[in-house]
C-alpha positions as CSV (number, residue, x, y, z in Angstrom):
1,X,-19.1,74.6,-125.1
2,X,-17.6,76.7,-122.5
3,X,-18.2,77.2,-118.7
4,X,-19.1,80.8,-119.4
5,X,-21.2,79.8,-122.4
6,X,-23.0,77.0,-119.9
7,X,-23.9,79.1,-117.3
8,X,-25.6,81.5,-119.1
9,X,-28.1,78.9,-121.0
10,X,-28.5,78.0,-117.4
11,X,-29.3,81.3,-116.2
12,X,-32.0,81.4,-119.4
13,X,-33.4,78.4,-118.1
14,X,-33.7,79.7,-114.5
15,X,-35.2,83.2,-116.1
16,X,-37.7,80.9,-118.0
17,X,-38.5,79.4,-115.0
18,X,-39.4,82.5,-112.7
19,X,-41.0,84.1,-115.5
20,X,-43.8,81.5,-115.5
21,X,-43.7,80.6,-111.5
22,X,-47.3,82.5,-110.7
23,X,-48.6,80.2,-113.4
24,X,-47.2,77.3,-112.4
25,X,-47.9,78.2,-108.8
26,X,-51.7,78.8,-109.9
27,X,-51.8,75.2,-112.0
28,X,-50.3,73.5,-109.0
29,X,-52.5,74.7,-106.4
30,X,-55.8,73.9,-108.3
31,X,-54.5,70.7,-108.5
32,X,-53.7,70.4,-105.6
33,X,-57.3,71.6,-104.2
34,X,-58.8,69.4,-106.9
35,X,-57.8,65.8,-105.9
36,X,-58.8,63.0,-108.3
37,X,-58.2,59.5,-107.8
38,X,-56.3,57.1,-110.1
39,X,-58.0,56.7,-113.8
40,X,-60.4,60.0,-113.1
41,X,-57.9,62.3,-113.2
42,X,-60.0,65.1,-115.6
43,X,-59.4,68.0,-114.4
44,X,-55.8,67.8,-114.0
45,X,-55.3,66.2,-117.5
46,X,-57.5,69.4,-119.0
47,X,-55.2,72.2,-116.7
48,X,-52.0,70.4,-117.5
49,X,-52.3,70.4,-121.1
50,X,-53.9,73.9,-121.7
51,X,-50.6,75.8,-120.9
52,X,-48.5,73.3,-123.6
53,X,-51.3,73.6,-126.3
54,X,-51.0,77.7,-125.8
55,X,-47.3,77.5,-126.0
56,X,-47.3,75.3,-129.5
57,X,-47.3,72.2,-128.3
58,X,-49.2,68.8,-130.5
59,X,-51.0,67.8,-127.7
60,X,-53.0,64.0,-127.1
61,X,-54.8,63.1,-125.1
62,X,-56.2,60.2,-124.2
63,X,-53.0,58.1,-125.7
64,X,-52.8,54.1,-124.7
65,X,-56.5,53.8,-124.3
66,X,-56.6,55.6,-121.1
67,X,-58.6,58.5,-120.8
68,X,-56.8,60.6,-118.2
69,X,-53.2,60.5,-120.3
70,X,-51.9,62.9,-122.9
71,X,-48.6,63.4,-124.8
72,X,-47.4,67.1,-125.8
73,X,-44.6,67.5,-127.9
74,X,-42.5,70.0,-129.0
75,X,-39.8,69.8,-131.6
76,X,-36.7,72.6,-132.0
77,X,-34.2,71.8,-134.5
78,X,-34.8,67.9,-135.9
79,X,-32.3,65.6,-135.4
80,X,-31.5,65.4,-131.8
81,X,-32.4,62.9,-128.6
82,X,-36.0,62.6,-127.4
83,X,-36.6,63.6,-124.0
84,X,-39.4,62.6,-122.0
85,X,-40.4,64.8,-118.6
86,X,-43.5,62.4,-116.9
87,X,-46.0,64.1,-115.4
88,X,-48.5,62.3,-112.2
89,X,-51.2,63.9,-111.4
90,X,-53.4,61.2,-109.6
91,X,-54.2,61.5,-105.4
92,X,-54.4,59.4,-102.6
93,X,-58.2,58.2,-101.4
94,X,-58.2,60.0,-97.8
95,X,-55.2,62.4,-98.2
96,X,-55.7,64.2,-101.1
97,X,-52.1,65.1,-102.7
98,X,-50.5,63.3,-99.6
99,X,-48.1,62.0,-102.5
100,X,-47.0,65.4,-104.3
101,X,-48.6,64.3,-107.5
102,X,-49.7,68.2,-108.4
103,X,-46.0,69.2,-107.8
104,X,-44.8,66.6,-109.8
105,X,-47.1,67.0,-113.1
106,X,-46.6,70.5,-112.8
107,X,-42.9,71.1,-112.4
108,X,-43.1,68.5,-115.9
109,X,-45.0,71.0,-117.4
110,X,-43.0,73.7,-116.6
111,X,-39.8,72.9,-117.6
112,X,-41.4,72.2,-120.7
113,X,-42.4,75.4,-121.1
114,X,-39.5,77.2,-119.8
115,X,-37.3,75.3,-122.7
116,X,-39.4,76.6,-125.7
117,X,-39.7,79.9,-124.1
118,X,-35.5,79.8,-123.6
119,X,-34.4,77.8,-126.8
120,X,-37.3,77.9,-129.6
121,X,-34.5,76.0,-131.4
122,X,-33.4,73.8,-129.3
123,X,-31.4,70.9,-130.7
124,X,-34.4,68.2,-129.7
125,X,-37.4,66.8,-128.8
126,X,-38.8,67.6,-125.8
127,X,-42.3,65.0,-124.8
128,X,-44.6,65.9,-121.9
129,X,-46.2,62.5,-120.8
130,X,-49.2,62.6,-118.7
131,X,-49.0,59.1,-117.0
132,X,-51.8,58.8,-114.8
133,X,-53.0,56.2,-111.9
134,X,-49.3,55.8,-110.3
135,X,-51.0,55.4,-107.1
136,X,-52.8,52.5,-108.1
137,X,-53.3,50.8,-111.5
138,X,-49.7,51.2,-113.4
139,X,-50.6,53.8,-116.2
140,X,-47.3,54.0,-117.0
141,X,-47.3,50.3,-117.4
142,X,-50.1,50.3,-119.3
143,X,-48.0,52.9,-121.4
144,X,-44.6,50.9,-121.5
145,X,-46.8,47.8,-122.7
146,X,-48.2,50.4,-125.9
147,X,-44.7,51.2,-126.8
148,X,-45.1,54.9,-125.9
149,X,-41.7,54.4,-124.8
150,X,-40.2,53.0,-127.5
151,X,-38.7,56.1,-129.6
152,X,-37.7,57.9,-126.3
153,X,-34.0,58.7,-125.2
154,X,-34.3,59.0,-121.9
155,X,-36.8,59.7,-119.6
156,X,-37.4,61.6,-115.9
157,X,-39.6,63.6,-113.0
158,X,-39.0,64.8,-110.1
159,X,-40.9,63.6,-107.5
160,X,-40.9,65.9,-103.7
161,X,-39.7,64.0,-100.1
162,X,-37.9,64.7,-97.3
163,X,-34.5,64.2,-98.5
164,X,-32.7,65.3,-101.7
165,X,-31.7,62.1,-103.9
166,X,-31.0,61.4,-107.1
167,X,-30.1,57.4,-106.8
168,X,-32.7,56.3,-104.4
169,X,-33.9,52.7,-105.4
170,X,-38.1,51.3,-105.5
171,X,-38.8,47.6,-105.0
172,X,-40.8,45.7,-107.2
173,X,-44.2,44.6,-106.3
174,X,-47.7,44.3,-107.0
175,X,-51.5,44.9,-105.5
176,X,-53.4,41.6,-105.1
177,X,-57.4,41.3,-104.2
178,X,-58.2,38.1,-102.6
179,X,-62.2,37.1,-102.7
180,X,-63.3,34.2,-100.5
181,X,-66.4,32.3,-101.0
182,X,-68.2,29.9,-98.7
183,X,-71.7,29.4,-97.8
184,X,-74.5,31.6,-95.8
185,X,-76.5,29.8,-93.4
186,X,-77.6,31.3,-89.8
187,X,-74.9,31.4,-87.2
188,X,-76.7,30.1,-84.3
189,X,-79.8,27.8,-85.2
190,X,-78.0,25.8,-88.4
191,X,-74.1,26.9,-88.7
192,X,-73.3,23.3,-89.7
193,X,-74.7,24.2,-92.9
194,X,-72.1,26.9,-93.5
195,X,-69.0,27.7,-95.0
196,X,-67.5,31.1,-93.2
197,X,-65.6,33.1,-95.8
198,X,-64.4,35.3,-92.7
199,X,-62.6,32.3,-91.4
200,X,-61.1,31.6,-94.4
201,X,-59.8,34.9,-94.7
202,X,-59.0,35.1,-91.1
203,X,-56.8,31.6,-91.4
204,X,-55.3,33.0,-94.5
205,X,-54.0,36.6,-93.1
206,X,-52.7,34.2,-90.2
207,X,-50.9,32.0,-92.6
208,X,-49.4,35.4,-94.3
209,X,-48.4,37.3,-91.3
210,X,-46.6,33.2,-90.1
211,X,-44.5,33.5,-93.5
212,X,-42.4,36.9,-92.5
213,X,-39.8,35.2,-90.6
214,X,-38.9,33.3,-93.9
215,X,-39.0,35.8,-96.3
216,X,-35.7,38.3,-97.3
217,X,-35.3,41.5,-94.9
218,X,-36.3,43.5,-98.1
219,X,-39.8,41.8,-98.7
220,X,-42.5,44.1,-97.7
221,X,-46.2,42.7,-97.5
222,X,-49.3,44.7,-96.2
223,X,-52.5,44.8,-96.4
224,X,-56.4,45.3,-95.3
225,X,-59.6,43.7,-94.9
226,X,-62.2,45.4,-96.7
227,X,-65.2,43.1,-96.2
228,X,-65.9,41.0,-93.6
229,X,-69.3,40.1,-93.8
230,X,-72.7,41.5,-93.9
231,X,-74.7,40.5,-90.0
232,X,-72.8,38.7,-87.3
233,X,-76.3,36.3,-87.2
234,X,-74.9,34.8,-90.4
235,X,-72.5,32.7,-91.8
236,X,-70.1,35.2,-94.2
237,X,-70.5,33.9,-97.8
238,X,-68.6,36.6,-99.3
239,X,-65.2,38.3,-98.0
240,X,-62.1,40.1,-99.0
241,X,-59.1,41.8,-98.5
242,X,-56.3,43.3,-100.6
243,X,-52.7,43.2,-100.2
244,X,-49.4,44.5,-101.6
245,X,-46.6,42.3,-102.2
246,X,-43.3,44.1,-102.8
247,X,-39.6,42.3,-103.1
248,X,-36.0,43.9,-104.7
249,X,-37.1,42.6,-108.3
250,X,-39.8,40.9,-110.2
251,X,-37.6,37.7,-110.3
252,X,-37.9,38.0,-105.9
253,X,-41.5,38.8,-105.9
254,X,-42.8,36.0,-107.7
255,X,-41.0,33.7,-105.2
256,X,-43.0,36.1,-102.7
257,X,-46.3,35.5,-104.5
258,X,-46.0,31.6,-105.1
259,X,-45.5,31.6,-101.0
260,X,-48.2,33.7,-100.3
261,X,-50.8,32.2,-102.9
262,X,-50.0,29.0,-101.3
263,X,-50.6,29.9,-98.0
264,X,-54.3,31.5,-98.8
265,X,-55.5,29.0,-100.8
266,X,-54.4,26.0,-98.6
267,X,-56.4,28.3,-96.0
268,X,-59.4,28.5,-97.8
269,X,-59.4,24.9,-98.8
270,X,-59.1,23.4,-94.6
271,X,-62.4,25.6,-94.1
272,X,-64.5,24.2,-96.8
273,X,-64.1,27.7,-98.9
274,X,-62.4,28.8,-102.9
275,X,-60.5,31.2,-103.0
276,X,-59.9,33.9,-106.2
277,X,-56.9,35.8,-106.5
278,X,-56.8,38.5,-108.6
279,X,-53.7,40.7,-109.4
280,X,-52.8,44.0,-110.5
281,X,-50.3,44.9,-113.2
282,X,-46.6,43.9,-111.4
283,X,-44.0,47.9,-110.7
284,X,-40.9,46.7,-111.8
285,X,-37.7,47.3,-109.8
286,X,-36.1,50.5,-110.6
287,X,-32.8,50.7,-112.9
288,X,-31.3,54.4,-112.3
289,X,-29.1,55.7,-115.2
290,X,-26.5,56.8,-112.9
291,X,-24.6,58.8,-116.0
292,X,-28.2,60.6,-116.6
293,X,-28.3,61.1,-112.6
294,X,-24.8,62.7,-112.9
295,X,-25.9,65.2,-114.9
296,X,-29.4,66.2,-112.5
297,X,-27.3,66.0,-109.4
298,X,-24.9,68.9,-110.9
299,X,-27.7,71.1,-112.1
300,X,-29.0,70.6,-108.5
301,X,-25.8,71.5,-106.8
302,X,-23.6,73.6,-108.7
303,X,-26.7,75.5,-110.6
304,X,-29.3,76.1,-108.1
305,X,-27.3,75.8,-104.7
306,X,-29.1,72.1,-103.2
307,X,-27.5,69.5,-101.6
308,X,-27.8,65.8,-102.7
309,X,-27.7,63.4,-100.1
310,X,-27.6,59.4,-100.4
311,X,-30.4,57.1,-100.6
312,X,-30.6,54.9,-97.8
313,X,-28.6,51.9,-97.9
314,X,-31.5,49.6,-96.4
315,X,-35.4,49.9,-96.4
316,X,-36.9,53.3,-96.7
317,X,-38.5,52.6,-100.5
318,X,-41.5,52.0,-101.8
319,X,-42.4,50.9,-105.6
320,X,-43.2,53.4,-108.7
321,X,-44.3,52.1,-112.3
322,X,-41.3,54.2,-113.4
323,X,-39.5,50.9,-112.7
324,X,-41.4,49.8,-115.6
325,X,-39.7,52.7,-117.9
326,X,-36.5,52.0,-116.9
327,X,-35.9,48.4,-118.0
328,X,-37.5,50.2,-121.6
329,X,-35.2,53.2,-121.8
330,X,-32.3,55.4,-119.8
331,X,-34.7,57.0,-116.4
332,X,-34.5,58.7,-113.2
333,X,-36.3,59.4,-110.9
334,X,-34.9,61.7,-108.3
335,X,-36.5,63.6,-104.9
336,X,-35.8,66.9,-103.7
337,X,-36.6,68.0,-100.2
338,X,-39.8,69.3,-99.0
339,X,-40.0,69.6,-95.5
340,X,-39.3,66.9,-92.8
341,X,-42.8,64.8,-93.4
342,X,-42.9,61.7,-95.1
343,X,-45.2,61.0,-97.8
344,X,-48.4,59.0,-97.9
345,X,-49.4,61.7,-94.6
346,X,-52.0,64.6,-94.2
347,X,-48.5,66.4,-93.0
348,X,-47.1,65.4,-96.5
349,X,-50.7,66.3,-98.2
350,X,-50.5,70.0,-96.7
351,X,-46.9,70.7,-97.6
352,X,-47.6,70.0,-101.4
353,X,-49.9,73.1,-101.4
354,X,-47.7,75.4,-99.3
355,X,-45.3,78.2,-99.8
356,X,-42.9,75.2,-99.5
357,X,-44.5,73.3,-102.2
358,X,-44.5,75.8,-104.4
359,X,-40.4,77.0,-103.9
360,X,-40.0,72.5,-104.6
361,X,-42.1,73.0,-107.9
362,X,-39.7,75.9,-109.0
363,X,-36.4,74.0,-108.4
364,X,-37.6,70.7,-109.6
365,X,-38.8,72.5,-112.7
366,X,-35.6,74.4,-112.9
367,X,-33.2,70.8,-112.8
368,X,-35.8,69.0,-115.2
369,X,-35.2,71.8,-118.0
370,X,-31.5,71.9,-117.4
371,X,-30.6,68.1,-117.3
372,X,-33.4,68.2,-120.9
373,X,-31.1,71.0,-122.2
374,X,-27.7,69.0,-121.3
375,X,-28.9,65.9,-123.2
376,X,-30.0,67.7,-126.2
377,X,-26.7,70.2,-126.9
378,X,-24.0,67.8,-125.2
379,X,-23.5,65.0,-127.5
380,X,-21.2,63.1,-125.2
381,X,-23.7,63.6,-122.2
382,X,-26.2,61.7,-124.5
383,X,-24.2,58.9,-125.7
384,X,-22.8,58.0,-122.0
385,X,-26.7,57.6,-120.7
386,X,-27.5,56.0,-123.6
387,X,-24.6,53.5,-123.9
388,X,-25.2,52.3,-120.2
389,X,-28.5,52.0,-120.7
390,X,-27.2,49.5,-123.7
391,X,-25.1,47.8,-121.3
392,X,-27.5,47.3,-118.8
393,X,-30.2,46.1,-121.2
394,X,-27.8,43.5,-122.4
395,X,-27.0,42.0,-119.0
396,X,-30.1,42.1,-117.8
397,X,-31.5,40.0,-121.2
398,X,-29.0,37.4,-121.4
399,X,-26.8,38.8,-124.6
């Protein structure tokens, strides 16, 4: 295919695009006025999918057993790779969208739709897959685990920050609840006949914070109490907090874990109290197709003018269950800049429904469709993502 030939399929796809922004502007806001929490994401799943059904798409909902998911596909010409653009829609409890998550399901959706409206025959498959609870349950996980991954070629989003990057790395980790038990009895007149669950918990957040110094530089671990107790008159029978373990890779966070499980229940046992940890589904580390990140850092430079900038060589990551997608299939996960706040912030939150938020939405839709349309007609493209994926896979599963 020529240059000249490129660029104009390009300047379809940017057309496309613009042609649909007041739409996409109008999904994204409600959204983003809407904030549901992960698992209850309704009215997002119900807006998302009604602009795919409209424009032809087979649309499920409700795939893997979770309610809030849904798959849309959309078929040109048979034959060619099967692209998946994941959609999040799920907020933060407190801050609303303080993640992007409405910019991110939406700019899915759109380049969706701005490839059918370009290229009815496009040379592919092109799968919209609402993933929902990213915050906090895995439902991508969940998804990987049903083999929704299985028959797909490769697989991105977009997700907004305050830097442009398409390499950027996530730790693995997972979220832990931790419920002590001891023994009411009143505090002052008979507290020899108690077991406090507070101190047990107390001792055992001591014991965590003590085991920093001995961990690796990349280990994060945080966390919160979220019951203490019910009167300070008597003995706490029932407490609990929840934290999140994180390390470089699953391999280094279950040496994080076996430390830290140690630590709370030999706490809980020098008080008298049990102890029962209970764990959330475990983010993988994240394996960037660099060859499929190749192709998204071009159509961000050369095609729409935006400067790519490295990831950070230390710290500065959190964890995604996109980690989970990429030990399944080629994936990437790029950022593209909105704004100087970080995420996880009310700053963050009100950016992802500004004029800001909604000029991110329109790029991130516009690199999603043109990095779809380079897999699909570029044969080459395809087999270099897909062979190191193969290479990867094979190193990483011992032959």
């Amino acid at each position: 295919m020529s240059m000249q030939i490129k660029q104009e399929a390009k300047s379809k796809i940017v057309q496309a695009v613009d042609a649909r922004d007041g739409q996409l502007r109008e999904l994204s806001i409600n959204i983003h006025s809407n904030p549901e929490l992960s698992f209850h994401e309704h009215k997002a799943q119900q807006w998302l999918t009604e602009p795919l059904e409209a424009a032809g798409f087979a649309v499920e909902k409700g795939i893997s057993n979770l309610p809030t998911s849904f798959r849309a596909t959309w078929e040109g010409t048979a034959g060619g790779p099967t692209i998946a653009l994941l959609a999040e829609y799920d907020a933060l409890p407190g801050l609303g969208h303080g993640c992007g998550h409405n910019l991110i399901g939406t700019a899915a959706v759109g380049a969706a739709l701005a490839l059918k409206d370009a290229y009815p025959e496009l040379p592919g498959k092109i799968v919209v897959l609402g993933t929902p609870a990213e915050e906090e349950g895995g439902g991508k996980i969940i998804m990987c685990n049903d083999g929704v991954f299985d028959d797909v070629d490769a697989a991105m989003m977009v997700h907004p920050q305050n830097k442009t990057m398409v390499l950027r790395g996530a730790l693995a980790c997972v979220d832990v609840t931790f419920t002590f038990h001891g023994r009411q009895a009143h505090a002052s007149s008979s507290p020899e006949k108690g077991i406090s669950a507070l101190d047990a918990l107390v001792n055992a957040y001591v014991a965590i914070n003590s085991l920093r110094q001995f961990m690796k530089e990349d280990v994060r671990i945080h966390g919160i109490i979220t019951k203490g107790g019910d009167a300070p008159n008597v003995v706490p029978e029932l407490t609990e907090m929840v934290f999140i373990l994180r390390a470089s890779t699953v391999t280094e966070l279950e040496i994080v874990r076996e430390k830290v499980y140690r630590a709370v229940r030999c706490s809980a046992e020098g008080v008298g109290a049990t102890v029962d940890i209970a764990e959330g589904l475990i983010y993988a580390e994240r394996n960037n197709n660099k060859a499929l990140a190749g192709l998204f850092a071009h159509n961000l430079e050369q095609e729409l003018g935006i400067e790519v900038v490295d990831p950070p060589q230390k710290g500065g990551v959190g964890s995604s269950d996109i980690g989970n997608v990429s030990q399944m299939t080629a994936a990437i996960h790029p950022y593209i800049r909105l704004g100087d706040a970080t995420t996880h912030t009310p700053e963050f939150a009100a950016l992802a429904g500004s004029e800001a938020g909604m000029i991110e939405l329109n790029c991130a839709a516009k690199a999603l469709a043109m990095t779809a349309y380079d897999l699909c007609v570029n044969n080459e493209a395809m087999r270099l993502v897909r062979e190191e994926f193969e290479q990867w896979k094979k190193q990483n599963n011992g032959g």
